[in-house]
ZAMARGU-4260 file (C-alpha; in steps of 0.2 Angstrom, whole numbers, plus 5000, padded with zeros to 4 digits):
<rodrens>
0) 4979/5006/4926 | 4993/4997/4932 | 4986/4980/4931 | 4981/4983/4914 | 5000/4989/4909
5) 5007/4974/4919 | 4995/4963/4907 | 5000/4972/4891 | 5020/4969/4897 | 5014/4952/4899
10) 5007/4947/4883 | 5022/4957/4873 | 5030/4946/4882 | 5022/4930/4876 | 5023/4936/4859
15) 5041/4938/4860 | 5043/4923/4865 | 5031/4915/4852 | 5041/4923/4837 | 5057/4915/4846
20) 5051/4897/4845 | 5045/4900/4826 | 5062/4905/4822 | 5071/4893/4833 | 5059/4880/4823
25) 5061/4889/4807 | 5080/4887/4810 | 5078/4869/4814 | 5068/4864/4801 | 5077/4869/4787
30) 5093/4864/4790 | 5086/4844/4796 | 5072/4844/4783 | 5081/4854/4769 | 5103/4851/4775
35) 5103/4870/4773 | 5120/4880/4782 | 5115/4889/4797 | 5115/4907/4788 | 5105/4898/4773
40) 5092/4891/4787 | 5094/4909/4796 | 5089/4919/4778 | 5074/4909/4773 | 5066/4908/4790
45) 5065/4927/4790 | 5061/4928/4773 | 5046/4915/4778 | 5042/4923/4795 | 5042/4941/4785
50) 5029/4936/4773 | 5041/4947/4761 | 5036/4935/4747 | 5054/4931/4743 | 5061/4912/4738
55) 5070/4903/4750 | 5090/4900/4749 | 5088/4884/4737 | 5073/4872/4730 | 5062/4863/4741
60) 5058/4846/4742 | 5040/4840/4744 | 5043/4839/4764 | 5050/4855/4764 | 5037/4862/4756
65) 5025/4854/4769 | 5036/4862/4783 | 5034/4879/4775 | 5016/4877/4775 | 5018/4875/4793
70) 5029/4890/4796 | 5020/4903/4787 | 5003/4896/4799 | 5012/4897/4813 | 5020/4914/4810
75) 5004/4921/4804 | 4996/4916/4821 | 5010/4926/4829 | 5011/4942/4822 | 4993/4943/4821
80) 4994/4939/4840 | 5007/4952/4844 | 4999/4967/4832 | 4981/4964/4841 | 4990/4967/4856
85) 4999/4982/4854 | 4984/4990/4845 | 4972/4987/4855 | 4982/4993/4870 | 4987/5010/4858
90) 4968/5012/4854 | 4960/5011/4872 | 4973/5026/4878 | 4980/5015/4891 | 4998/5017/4886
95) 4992/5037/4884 | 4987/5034/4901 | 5000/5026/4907 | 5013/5038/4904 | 5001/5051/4911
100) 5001/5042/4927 | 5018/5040/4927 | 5022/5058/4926 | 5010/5061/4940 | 5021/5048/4950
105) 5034/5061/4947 | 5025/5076/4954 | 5019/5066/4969 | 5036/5060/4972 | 5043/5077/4973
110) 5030/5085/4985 | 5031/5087/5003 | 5020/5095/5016 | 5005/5090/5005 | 4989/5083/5011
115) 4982/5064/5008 | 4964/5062/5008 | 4960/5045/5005 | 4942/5041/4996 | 4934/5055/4984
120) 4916/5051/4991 | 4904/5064/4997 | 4915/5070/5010 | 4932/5067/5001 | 4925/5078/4987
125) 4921/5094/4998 | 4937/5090/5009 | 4946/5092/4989 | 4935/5109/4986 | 4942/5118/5003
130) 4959/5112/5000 | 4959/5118/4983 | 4949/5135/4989 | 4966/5137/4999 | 4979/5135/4988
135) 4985/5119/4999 | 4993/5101/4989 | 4983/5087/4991 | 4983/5069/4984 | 4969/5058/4982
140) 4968/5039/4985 | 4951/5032/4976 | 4949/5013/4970 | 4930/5016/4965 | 4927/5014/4946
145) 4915/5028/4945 | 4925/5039/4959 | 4941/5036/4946 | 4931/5039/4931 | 4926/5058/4940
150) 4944/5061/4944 | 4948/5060/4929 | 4940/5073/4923 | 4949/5085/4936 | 4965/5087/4929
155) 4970/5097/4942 | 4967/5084/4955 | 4982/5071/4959 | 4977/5055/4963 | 4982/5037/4965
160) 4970/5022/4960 | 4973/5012/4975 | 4965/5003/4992 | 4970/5017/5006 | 4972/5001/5017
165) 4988/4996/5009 | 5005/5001/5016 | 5012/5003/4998 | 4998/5012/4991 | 5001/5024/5007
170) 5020/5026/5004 | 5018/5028/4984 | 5006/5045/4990 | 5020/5052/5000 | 5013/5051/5017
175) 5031/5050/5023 | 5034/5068/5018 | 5016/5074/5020 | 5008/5085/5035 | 4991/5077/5035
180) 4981/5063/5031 | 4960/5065/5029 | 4953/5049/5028 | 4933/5048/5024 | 4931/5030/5018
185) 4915/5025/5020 | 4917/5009/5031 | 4924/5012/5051 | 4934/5000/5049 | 4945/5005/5035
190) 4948/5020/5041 | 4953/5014/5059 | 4966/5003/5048 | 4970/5019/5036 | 4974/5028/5054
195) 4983/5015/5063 | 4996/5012/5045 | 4999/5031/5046 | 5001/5035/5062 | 5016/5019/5061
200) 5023/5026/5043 | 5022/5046/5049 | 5022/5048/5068 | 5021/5069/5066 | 5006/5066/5054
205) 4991/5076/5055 | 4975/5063/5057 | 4957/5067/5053 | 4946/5053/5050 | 4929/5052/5046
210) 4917/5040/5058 | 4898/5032/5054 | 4894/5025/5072 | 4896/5034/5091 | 4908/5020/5097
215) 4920/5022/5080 | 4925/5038/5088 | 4935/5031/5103 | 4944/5019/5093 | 4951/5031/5079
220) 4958/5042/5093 | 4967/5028/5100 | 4973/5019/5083 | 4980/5038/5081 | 4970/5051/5074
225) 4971/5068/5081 | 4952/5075/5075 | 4936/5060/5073 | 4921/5068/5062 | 4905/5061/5062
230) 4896/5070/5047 | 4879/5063/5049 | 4880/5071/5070 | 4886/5088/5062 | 4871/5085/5048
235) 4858/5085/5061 | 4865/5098/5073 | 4867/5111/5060 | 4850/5106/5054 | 4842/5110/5071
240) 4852/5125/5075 | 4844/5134/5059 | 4828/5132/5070 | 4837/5140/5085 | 4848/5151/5079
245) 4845/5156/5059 | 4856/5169/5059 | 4870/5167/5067 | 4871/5149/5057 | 4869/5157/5042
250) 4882/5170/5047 | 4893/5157/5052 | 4891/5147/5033 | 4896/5166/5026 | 4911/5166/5033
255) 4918/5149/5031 | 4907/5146/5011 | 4912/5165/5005 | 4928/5164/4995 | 4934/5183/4999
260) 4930/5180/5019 | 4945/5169/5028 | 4948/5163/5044 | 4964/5159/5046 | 4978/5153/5060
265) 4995/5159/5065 | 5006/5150/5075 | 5016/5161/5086 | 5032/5151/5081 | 5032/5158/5064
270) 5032/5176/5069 | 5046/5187/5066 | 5057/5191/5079 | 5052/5207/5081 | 5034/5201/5086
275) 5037/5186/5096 | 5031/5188/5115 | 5024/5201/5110 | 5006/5202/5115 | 4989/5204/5106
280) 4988/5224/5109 | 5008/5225/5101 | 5003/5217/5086 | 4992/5229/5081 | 4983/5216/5069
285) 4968/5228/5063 | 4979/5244/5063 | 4991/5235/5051 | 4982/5225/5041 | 4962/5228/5044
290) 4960/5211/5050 | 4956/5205/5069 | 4960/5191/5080 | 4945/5185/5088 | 4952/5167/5094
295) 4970/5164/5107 | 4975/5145/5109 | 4990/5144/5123 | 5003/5130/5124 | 4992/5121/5137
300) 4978/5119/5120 | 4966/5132/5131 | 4957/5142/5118 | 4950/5160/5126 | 4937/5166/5111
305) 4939/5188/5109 | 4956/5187/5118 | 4963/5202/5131 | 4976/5213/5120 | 4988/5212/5133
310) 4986/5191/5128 | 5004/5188/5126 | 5011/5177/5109 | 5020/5162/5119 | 5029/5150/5107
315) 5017/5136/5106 | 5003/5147/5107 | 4991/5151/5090 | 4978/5166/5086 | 4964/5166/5074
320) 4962/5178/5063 | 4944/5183/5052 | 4947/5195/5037 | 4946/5196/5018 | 4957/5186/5009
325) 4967/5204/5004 | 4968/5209/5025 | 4973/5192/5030 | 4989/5191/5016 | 4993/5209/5020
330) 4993/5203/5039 | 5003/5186/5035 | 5016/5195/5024 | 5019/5208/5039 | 5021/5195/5055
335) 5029/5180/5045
</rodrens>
């Protein structure tokens, strides 16, 4: 889209310029070829160039008709140039679409604490779906034509048509101000750039990256990234387990696919006063709310799955909590 405006500023530009040598020649002509006063020369190369139909300041001689031949050719070629520009930029919608885009700059620039998920493939698409499902900011970076063409159509979506790769393209998404960055190109390689650039432009950034091949993995982590998933490894493990264990799979797809059934994480940071070092049994999380806390990660990242109540809330510490959307905001607006 850019290109394309940057081309359209380019040819008005070259039209401009055209117009100004006709009337810099217009100018010259007449008042060699014809003796004419500047404001004499000035009238009748407008009136020329205008195609008003109008005479010129005084009788031409036969060379000055020859040179008005000329102009009206010349100026002709130019406003025909410089009216097929404009309209064909007016009738494909880019100048629509570029002050679309440009108002979506403006959103972008004023968010913060947003997510950036780079590629809208397979996995960038249902990474968009949760994210929306959550109520949580998100960006999109997508240089597919077809990706961009499918984005489009999601006016809800903000995204930037852009390589991922590129430091700019990065900084113009806000990663500077975001909390995480999901990165699902479909090359190894580019995402092990993708994480390296972020990790330099945010150091606090949040970094999940997607990885094809076992030996990616170890070189995500060490460019940066805080979570490597391998989608074709979880494809065939889940695949298996409904062999195994039917139920409890589909149980687990339930909770996490249902739209009224959340599982959700509480940092012990955020509570209220009253309910810091508090533990689990003090909360009273399913008293209160009709939620329960079925997970505990201390500061050391240990996580204890159906935690002791006498658990205690330490500061860097986090429990997971399973309910219905309605119990788990009732729960959030009581402890936070």
């Amino acid at each position: 889209m850019q290109k394309k405006h940057n081309r359209f500023l380019k040819n008005i530009k070259i039209a401009f310029l055209l117009i100004s040598f006709a009337l810099i020649f217009g100018l010259a002509g007449f008042m060699i070829i014809e003796g004419y006063t500047f404001s004499e020369a000035f009238y009748s190369t407008i009136i020329v160039l205008s195609t008003v139909g109008l005479g010129v300041a005084h009788e031409l001689s036969e060379a000055g008709r020859w040179f008005v031949c000329i102009l009206i050719i010349i100026s002709i070629g130019v406003f025909a140039y410089g009216i097929s520009t404009l309209t064909t930029y007016v009738l494909e919608g880019e100048l629509q679409k570029f002050y679309k885009n440009k108002r979506a700059s403006k959103m972008i620039d004023k968010m913060s604490n947003h997510v950036i998920v780079c590629g809208y493939g397979r996995n960038g698409k249902q990474a968009c779906d949760q994210l929306t499902s959550h109520g949580q900011s998100f960006v999109v970076i997508e240089n597919g034509q077809s990706a961009l063409d499918e984005l489009k159509e999601q006016r809800e979506f903000l995204f930037i048509e852009g390589d991922a790769t590129r430091d700019e393209i990065l900084i113009e998404s806000g990663i500077t101000k975001a909390q995480a960055i999901i990165t699902t190109l479909p090359n190894d390689a580019a995402n092990v750039f993708v994480v390296l650039t972020a990790r330099e432009l945010n150091p606090n950034l949040k970094i999940i990256s997607r990885a094809s091949e076992d030996t990616s993995e170890g070189k995500l982590r060490r460019a940066g990234a805080d979570n490597v998933i391998m989608p074709d490894k979880i494809g065939g493990t889940h695949m298996a387990t409904l062999v195994t264990r039917p139920d409890v799979l589909e149980f687990m797809d339930y909770i996490t696919g249902t739209i009224n059934i959340r599982l959700e994480e509480i940092h012990c940071s955020k509570l209220k006063e009253q309910y810091k070092n508090k533990s689990i049994r003090e909360l009273e999380v399913r008293n209160k709310s009709g939620a329960n806390i079925i997970g505990f990660k201390n500061k050391d990242g240990i996580y204890n799955i159906n935690p002791d109540p006498d658990t205690i809330m330490e500061h860097d510490s986090k429990v997971f909590v399973l309910g219905t959307q309605e119990q788990i905001y009732n729960l959030l607006s009581i402890l936070i």
